[in-house]
N, C-alpha and C positions, 0 to 999 in steps of 0.2 A: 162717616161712611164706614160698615164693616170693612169693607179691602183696605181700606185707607190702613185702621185700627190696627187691623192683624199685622199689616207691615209694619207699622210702628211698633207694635211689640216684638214683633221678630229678630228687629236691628237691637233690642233691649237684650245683654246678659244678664243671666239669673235660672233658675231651675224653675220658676211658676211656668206652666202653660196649661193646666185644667182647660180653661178657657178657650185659648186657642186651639187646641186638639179638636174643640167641636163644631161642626159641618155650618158652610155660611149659611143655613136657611137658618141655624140658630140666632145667628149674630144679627141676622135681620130682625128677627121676630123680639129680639131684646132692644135692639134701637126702637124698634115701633112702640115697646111699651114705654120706653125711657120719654119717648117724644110724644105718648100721650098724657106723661104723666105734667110734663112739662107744656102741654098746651091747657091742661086742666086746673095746673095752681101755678102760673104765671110770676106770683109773687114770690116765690118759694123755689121755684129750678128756672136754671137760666141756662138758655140753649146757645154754646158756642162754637165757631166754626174753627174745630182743630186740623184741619188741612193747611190752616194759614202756618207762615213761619212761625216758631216759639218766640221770638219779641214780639210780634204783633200778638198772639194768643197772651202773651202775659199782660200786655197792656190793656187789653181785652177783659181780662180776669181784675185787675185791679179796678178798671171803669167800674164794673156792676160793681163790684164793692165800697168803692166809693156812693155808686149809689144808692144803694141797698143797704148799707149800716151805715154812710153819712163820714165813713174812716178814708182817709187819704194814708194809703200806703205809699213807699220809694219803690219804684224800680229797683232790681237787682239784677247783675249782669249773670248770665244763664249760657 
């Protein structure tokens, strides 16, 4: 979800914000391409739900890779 995102960048130190500076109907219209690109090559993007906690989003991240290259990575504490 854009709100989601932008918050999470915003708690983020650093000087990038290009991005964020531009208006939510932008950040919409970039999800919508991102999630049709990712309903069109299924095999290729894998659509994750980053609202969840970062241990569950990492555990997350390593399943499709595990499925997806056949590789079993470790957990790392985050």
């Amino acid at each position: 979800d854009p709100s989601e995102g932008l918050a999470r960048a915003a708690s983020r130190r650093g000087d990038e914000n290009r991005f964020e500076s531009m208006d939510m109907d932008f950040h919409h219209r970039i999800r919508t391409g991102f999630l049709s690109i990712a309903k069109n090559e299924p095999g290729r993007v894998a659509v994750l739900n980053a609202a969840q906690d970062k241990t569950a989003l990492h555990a997350q991240v390593l399943d499709v890779i595990k499925q997806r290259l056949g590789v079993t990575l470790k957990p790392v504490a985050i």
